[in-house]
C-alpha positions in Angstrom: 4.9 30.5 0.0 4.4 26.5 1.7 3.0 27.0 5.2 4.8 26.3 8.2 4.7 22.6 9.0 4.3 21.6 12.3 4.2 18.4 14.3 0.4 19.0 14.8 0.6 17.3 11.4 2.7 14.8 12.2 1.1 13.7 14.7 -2.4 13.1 12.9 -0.1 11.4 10.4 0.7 9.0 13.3 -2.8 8.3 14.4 -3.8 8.0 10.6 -0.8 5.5 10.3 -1.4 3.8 13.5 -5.1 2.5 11.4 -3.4 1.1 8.6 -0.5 -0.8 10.5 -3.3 -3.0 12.2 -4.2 -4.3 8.7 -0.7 -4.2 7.6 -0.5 -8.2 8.7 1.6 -8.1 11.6 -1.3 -8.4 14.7 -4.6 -9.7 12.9 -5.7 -12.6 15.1 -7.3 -14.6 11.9 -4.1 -15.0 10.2 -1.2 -13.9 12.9 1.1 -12.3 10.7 4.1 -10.9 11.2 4.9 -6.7 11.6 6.5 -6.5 8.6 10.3 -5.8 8.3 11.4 -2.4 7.9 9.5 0.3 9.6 7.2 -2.2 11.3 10.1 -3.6 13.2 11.0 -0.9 14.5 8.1 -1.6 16.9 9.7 -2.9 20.3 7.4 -5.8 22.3 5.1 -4.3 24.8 5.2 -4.3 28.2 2.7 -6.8 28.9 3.9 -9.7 27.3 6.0 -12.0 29.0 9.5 -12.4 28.8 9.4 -16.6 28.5 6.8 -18.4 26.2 5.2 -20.6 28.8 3.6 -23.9 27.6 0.1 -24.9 29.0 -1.1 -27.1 26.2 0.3 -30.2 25.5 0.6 -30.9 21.8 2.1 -33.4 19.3 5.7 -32.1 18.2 7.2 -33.0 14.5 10.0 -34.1 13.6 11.8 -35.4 10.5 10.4 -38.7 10.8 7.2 -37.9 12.6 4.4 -35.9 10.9 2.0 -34.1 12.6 -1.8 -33.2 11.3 -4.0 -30.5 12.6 -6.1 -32.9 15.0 -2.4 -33.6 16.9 -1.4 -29.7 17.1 -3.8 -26.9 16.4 -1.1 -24.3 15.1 -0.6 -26.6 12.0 -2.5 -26.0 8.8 -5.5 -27.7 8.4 -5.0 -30.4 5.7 -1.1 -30.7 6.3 1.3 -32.8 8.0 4.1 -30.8 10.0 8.1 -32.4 9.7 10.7 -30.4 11.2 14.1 -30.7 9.4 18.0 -29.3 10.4 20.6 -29.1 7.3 23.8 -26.9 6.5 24.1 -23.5 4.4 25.9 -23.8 1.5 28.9 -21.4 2.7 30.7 -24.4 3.9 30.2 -22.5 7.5 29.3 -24.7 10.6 25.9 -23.2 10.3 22.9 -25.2 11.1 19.3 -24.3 9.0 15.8 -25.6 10.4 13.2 -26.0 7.8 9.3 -26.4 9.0 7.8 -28.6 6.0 4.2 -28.6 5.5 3.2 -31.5 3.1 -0.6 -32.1 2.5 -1.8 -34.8 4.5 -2.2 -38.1 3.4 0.4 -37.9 0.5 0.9 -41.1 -0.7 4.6 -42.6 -1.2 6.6 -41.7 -3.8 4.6 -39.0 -4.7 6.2 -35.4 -5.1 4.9 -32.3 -5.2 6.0 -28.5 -5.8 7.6 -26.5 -3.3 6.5 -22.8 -1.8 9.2 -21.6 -0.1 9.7 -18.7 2.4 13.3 -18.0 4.1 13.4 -15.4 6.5 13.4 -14.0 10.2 10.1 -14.2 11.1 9.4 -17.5 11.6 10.2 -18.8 14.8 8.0 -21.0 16.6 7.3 -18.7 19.8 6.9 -15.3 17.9 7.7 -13.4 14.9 9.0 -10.4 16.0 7.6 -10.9 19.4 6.3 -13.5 21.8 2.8 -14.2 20.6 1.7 -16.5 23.5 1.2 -19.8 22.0 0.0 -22.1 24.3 2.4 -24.8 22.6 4.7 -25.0 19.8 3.9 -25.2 16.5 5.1 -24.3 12.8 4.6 -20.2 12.5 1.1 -18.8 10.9 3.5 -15.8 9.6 1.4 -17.3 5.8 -1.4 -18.7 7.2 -3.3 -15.9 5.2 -1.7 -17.6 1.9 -2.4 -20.9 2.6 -6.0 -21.0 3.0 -6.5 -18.0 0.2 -5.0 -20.5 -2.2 -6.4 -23.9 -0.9 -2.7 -24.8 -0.8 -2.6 -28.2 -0.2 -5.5 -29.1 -1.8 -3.7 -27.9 -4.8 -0.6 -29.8 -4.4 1.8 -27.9 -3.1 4.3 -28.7 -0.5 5.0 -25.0 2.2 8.3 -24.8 3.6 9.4 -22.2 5.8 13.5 -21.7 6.7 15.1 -19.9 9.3 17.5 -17.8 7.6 21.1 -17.8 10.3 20.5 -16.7 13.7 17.2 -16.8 13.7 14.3 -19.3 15.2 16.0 -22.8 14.7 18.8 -22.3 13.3 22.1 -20.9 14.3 25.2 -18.7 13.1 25.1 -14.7 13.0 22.6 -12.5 11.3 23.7 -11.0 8.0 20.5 -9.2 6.7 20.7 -9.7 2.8 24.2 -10.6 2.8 26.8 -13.6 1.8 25.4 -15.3 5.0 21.9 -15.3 4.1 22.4 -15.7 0.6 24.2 -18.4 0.9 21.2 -19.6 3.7 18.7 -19.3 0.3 21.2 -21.1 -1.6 21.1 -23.8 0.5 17.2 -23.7 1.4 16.2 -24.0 -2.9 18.6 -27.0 -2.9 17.0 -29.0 0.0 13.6 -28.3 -1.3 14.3 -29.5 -5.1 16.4 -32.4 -3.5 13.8 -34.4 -0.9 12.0 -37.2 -2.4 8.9 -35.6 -1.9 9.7 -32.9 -4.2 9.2 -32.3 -7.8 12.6 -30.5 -8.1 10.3 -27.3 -9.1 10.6 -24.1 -5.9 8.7 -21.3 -6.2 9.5 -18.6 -3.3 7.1 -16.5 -1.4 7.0 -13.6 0.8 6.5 -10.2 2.0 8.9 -6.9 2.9 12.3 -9.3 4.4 11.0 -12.7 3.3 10.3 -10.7 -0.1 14.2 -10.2 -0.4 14.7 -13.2 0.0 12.8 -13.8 -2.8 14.8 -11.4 -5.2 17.9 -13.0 -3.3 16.9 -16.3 -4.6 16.4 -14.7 -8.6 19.4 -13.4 -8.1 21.1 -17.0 -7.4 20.3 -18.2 -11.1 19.2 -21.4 -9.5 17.9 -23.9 -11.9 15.2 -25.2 -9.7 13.8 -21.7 -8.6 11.0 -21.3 -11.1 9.3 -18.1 -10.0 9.3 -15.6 -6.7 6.1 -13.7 -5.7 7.9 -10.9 -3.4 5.5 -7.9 -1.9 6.8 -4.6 -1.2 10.6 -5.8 -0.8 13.6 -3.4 -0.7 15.9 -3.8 -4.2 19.2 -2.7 -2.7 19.8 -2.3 0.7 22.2 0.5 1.2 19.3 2.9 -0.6 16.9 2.1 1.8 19.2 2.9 5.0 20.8 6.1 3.7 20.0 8.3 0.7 22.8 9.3 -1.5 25.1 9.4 1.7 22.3 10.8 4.0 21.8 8.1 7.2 17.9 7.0 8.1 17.2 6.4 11.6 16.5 2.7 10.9 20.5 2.5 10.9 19.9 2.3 14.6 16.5 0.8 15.0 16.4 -2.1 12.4 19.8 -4.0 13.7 18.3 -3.0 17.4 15.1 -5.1 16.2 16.6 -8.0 14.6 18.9 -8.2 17.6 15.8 -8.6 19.8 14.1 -11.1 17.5 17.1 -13.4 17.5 17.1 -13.0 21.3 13.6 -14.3 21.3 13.2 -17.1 24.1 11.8 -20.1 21.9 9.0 -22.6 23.3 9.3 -25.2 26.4 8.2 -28.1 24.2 10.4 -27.2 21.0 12.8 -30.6 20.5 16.6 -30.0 21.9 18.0 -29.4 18.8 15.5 -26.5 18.2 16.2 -24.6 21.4 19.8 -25.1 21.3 20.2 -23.9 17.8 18.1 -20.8 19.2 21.0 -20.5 22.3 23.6 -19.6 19.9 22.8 -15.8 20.3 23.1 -15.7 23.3 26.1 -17.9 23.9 29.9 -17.5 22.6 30.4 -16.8 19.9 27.2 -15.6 19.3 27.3 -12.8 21.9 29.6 -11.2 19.6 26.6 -11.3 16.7 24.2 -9.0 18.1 27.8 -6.2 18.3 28.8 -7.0 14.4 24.7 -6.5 13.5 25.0 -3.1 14.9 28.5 -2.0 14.0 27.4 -2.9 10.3 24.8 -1.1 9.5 26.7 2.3 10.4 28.9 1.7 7.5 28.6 4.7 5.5 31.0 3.9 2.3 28.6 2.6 -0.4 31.3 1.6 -2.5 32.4 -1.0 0.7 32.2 -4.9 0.3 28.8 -4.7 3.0 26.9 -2.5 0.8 27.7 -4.1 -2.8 27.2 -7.5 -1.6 23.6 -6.4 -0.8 23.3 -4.4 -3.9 20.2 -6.2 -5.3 19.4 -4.4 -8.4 23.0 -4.4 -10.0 22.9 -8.2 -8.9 20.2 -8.9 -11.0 21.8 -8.2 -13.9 21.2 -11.2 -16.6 18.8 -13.1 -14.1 15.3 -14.4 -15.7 13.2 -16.8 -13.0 9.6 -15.0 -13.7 9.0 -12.4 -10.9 6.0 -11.2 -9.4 6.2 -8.3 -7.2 4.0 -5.5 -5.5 5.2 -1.9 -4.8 3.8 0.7 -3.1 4.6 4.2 -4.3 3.8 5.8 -1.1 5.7 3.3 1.1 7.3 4.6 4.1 9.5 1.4 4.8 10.8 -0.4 1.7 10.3 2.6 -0.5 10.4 2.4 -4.2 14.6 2.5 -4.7 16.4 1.1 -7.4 13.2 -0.7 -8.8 13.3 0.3 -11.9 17.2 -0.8 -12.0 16.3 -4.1 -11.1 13.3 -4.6 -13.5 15.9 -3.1 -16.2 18.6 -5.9 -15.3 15.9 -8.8 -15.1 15.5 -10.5 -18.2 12.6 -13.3 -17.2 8.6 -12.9 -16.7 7.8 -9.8 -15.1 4.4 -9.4 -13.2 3.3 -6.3 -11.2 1.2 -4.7 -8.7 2.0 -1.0 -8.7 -0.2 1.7 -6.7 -0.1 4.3 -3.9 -0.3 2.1 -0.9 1.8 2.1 2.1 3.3 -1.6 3.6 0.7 -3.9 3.3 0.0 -7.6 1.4 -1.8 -8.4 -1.3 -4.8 -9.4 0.2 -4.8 -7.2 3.5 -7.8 -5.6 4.6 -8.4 -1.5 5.8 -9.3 -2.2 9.3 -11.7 0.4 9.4 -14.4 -1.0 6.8 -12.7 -4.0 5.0 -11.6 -2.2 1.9 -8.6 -4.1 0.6 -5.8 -1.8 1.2 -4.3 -2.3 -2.4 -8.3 -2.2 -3.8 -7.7 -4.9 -6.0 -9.6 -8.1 -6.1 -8.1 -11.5 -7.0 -4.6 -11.6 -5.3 -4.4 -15.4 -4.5 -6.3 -16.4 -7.7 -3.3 -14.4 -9.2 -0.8 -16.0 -7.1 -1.8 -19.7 -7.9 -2.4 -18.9 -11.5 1.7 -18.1 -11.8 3.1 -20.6 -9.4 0.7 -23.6 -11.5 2.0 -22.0 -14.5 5.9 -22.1 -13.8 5.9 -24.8 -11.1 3.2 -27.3 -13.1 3.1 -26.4 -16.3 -0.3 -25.1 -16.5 -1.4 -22.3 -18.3 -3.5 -19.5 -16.7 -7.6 -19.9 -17.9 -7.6 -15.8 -17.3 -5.3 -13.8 -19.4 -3.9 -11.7 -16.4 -2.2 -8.2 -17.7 1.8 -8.1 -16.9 1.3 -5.2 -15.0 -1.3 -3.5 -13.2 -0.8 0.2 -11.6 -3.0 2.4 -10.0 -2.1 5.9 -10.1 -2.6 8.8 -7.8 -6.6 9.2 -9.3 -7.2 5.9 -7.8 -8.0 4.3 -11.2 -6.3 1.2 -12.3 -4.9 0.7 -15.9 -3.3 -2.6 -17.6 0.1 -2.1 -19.4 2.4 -4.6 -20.8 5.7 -3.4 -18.7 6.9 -0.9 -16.7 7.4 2.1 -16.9 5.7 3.1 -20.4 6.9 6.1 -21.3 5.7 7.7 -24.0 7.7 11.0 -23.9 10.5 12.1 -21.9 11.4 15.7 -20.9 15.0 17.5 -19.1 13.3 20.7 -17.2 15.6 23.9 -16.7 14.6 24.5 -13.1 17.6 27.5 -12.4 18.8 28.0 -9.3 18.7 29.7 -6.2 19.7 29.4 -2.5 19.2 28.1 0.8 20.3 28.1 4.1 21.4 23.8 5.4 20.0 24.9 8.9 18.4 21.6 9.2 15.0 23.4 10.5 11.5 23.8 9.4 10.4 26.0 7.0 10.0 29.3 8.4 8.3 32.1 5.8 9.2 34.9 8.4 13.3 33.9 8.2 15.6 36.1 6.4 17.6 33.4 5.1 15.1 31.1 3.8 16.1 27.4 3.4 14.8 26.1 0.8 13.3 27.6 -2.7 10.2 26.5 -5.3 10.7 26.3 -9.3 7.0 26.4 -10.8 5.8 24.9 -13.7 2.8 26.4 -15.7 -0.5 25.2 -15.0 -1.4 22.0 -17.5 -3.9 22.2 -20.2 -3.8 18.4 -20.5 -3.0 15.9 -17.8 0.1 14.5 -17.8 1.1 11.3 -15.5 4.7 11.6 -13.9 6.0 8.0 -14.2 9.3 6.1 -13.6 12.5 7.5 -11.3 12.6 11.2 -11.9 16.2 12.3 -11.7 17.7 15.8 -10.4 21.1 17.6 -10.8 22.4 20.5 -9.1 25.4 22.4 -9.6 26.3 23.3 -6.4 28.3 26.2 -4.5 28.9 25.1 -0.7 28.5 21.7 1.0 25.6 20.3 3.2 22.6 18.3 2.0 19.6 18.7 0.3 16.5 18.1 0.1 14.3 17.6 -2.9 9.9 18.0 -2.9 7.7 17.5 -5.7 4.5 19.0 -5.3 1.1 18.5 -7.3 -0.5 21.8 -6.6 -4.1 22.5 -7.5 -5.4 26.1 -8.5 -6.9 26.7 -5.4 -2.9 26.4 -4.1 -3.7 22.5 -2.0 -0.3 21.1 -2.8 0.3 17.2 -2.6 3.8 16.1 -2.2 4.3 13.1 -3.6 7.9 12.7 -4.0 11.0 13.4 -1.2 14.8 12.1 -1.9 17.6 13.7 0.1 21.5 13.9 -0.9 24.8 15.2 0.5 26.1 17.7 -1.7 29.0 19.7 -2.3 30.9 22.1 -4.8 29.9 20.9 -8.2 27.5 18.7 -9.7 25.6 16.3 -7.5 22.6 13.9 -9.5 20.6 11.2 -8.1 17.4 9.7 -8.5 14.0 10.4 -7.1 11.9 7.9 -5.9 9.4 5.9 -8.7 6.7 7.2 -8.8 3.3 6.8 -10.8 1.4 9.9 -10.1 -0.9 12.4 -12.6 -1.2 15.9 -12.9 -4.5 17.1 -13.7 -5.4 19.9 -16.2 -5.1 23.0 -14.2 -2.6 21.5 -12.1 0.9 22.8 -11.7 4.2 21.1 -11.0 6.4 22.5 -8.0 9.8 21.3 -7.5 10.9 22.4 -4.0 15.0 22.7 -3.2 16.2 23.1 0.3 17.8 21.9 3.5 16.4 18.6 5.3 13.5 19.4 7.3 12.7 17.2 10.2 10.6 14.7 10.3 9.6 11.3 11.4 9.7 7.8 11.0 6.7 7.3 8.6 7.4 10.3 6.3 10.6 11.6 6.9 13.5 10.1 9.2 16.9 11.2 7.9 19.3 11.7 10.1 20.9 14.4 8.7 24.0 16.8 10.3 23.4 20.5 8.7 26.3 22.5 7.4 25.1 26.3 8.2 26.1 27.1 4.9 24.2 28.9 2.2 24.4 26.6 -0.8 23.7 28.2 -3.7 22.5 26.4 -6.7 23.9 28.1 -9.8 21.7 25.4 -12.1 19.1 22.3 -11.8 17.4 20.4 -13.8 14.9 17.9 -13.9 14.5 14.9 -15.8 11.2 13.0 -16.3 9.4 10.2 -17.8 6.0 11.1 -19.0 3.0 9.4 -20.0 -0.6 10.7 -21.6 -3.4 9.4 -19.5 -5.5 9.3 -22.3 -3.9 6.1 -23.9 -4.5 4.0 -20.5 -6.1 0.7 -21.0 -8.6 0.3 -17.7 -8.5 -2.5 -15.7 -10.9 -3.5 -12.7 -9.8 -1.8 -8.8 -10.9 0.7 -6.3 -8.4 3.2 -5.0 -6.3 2.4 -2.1 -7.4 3.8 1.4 -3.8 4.5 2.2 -4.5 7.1 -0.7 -7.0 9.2 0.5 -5.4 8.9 4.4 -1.9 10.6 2.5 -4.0 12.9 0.4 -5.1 14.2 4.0 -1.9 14.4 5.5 0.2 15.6 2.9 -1.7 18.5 1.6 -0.3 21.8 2.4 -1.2 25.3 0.8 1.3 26.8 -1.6 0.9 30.5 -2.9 2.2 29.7 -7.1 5.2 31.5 -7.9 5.7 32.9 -10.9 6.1 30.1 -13.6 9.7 29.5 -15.2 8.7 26.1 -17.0 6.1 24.4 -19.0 5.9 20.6 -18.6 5.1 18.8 -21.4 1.8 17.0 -22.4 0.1 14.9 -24.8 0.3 17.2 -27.4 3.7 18.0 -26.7 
């Protein structure tokens, strides 16, 4: 029987969480980053920061025709020239995009370069998600990380940074993912091929919304996008605000935190044009934005225009610009949904970063001893390598592995794609009953709400990989909640799966979240059904309106993708910290049921 959970664990989950966030890239002084899109934003700006950026420094301001070097304005690069340009999406809307361009200094005439491109929210001049106090204005550091890990300009590379619609510089109403901002990426890949400082070759660049942007842009087909680096992005949009018709909280807080980053006051010493394209929220008819952001994202129908337009995965159907990504398979924010749909539909280069971290960037840092939080070396070395291979022309001097994963051991392997599956497996799980009371677990209750299907212990490992699926047949309506539990002998239990679902009479599948995670010998499996217990925001924050009912499950089952541990190629990495923090907070103590399954192994 699983212990009662209480909010004693919760919150040492918080203060746990509260560690990593501070490396997560959004508040690190050295590279001012940005707090990261989905969770992230949902923090608010504090008290103590003022309400109007106030300008004490005077500093050199760019504009199209007037570059500006680090020894003019302190905020840009060292080794860059700063231009500021306005141009139109492509929608054929009256919408105005600003574009900070960062061109190494001294370029000569005539000479053209390869573009890094970021489009996204977060890169207004005063702030990106809050006012940051600049003592003058300036391009945004939300990269600055990435641009002195790779040497950028010293490579050759041109960094330009667009405001996607309603946002920092430019103007129109926010439409996160959407027609509107893909036609803003649209637009943004054919300015940067187009200027006469441009090779014609884009390469796109960014983390968690600026990362969608990124698999926005594959998405395009665009002949001049030549590859996208995107870390931890979301790969449709409707699964990451509700699960299989099952609301998140971030249906409220998200369009609550764009709202307030479009609202941002820019900087005194911005030029006109760039503080009155940063009005339009708050003028008419952009009062009206910040209502339509909100209204949207209560839309519940996924089958509705607003949800397949953002539909990522399905979009990507055909595509091939080569893709590098990172996922986290203990993300709280932009979980791991629909991912392996969207590597399925991609046809081009595929590179990965796969592991059990939470929302961080390649090259962030654990704040509390300077472990790298994905605990593996090399991320910008990586990075240049595949932008000078598919923006230059030059191949890598290190044969870098398609795909490197760390799994739930904390060792890393190479692999060629993924998933590699080597065996799969449909587990009879039964049935059983539970009371939707929306409550937590209570061992004392008559009607218990929720039930465990047990799995034999393992005589070989086995690794859990891919996007386990599960179908119910189903008496009753309400929702549902599904656990999967690594559970030692000792009865420690690790969940390291959670999906949630409406149900109602009949059969109701969905998918799991991928996952990458091994079973030791000894181990068991335990698959818990049940109602939605609460939560919070970094583990569990469905929204979810119980029915009362007892649903009873007249048959489950289970289906897996497997892989033998035994076959794994090693590769170089340390675990993630993020791994032993969940480890912590995740382990509860399970009394094993009696076993009804036997999951298979190597040996079959």
């Amino acid at each position: 029987m699983l212990t009662r959970k209480t909010y004693v664990r919760n919150l040492l989950m918080t203060g746990a969480m509260g560690l990593t966030l501070s490396v997560c890239g959004q508040f690190a002084a050295a590279q001012q980053p940005a707090p990261e899109s989905v969770p992230v934003e949902a923090q608010q700006p504090t008290a103590t920061q003022p309400h109007t950026p106030e300008a004490t420094v005077t500093a050199a301001v760019a504009s199209a025709d007037k570059a500006v070097t680090h020894v003019e304005n302190d905020r840009v690069p060292q080794g860059a020239a700063w231009t500021q340009h306005y141009f139109p999406s492509s929608d054929g809307s009256d919408v105005e995009l600003h574009a900070d361009v960062l061109l190494p200094e001294g370029l000569a005439a005539g000479q053209k370069v390869p573009v890094i491109l970021v489009v996204g929210p977060y890169l207004g001049h005063s702030g990106q998600m809050a006012l940051e106090n600049h003592a003058h204005t300036g391009p945004s550091l939300r990269f600055h990380d990435f641009i002195t890990g790779t040497n950028l300009f010293e490579r050759g590379y041109a960094f330009v940074m667009v405001d996607l619609r309603g946002f920092g510089g430019s103007t129109g109403c926010m439409d996160f993912a959407g027609p509107g901002a893909q036609a803003d990426v649209r637009a943004a890949i054919d300015w940067a091929a187009t200027q006469p400082w441009s090779t014609g070759a884009v390469g796109m660049y960014g983390k968690s919304a600026d990362a969608i942007t990124g698999l926005i842009g594959n998405n395009l087909n665009h002949d001049a996008l030549k590859a996208v680096v995107a870390q931890e992005p979301i790969w449709d949009v409707y699964r990451n605000f509700r699960s299989n018709g099952v609301p998140r909280s971030t249906i409220v807080s998200i369009p609550s935190v764009y709202n307030t980053i479009a609202m941002l006051p820019q900087m005194p010493d911005d030029d006109e044009r760039y503080r009155t394209n940063a009005e339009y929220e708050k003028t008419n008819p952009g009062l009206f934005c910040q209502f339509d952001n909100l209204v949207k994202y209560q839309i519940a129908d996924s089958e509705s225009d607003h949800w397949t337009t953002r539909d990522l995965a399905e979009q990507a159907k055909g595509t091939d610009t080569p893709l590098f990504f990172t996922q986290g398979f203990l993300e709280w924010s932009t979980e791991a949904e629909a991912m392996e749909e969207f590597l399925a539909n991609h046809q081009g280069p595929q590179r990965g970063w796969l592991g059990p971290w939470a929302h961080v960037r390649g090259n962030d840092r654990f704040v509390v001893d300077g472990r790298l939080e994905m605990g593996r070396e090399g991320w910008f070395d990586e990075v240049i390598s595949f932008y000078d291979q598919h923006l230059k022309g030059v191949e890598p001097t290190v044969a870098y592995p398609a795909y490197v994963v760390q799994d739930s051991t904390g060792a890393w392997r190479a692999q060629d794609t993924w998933p590699v599956v080597e065996y799969s497996a449909t587990i009879p799980l039964g049935g059983g009953s539970y009371l939707d009371d929306g409550l937590l677990a209570d061992p004392a209750a008559e009607a218990p709400n929720r039930f465990f299907v047990w799995s034999a212990p393992l005589e070989h490992p086995v690794r859990i990989t891919g996007t386990p699926r599960i179908s119910l047949e189903i008496e009753g309506s309400g929702n549902v909640m599904v656990d999967l539990y690594d559970v030692a002998p000792d009865g420690s239990a690790v969940m390291f799966n959670q999906q949630v679902a409406v149900v109602k009479p009949g059969t109701t599948s969905f998918e799991l979240r991928s996952t990458d995670w091994t079973l030791p010998v000894g181990h068991a499996l335990a698959v818990e059904v049940g109602t939605i217990q609460p939560g919070f925001a970094l583990a569990n924050d469905w929204i979810d309106t119980p029915s009362y009912e007892t649903i009873i499950v007249r048959d489950a089952w289970l289906e897996l993708a497997l892989d033998d541990p035994a076959n794994d190629t090693p590769t170089p990495g340390d675990p993630a910290p993020w791994l032993e923090l969940y480890r912590q907070e995740f382990t509860e103590k399970l009394s094993p049921g009696t076993p009804s399954f036997t999951l298979p192994t190597g040996d079959r």
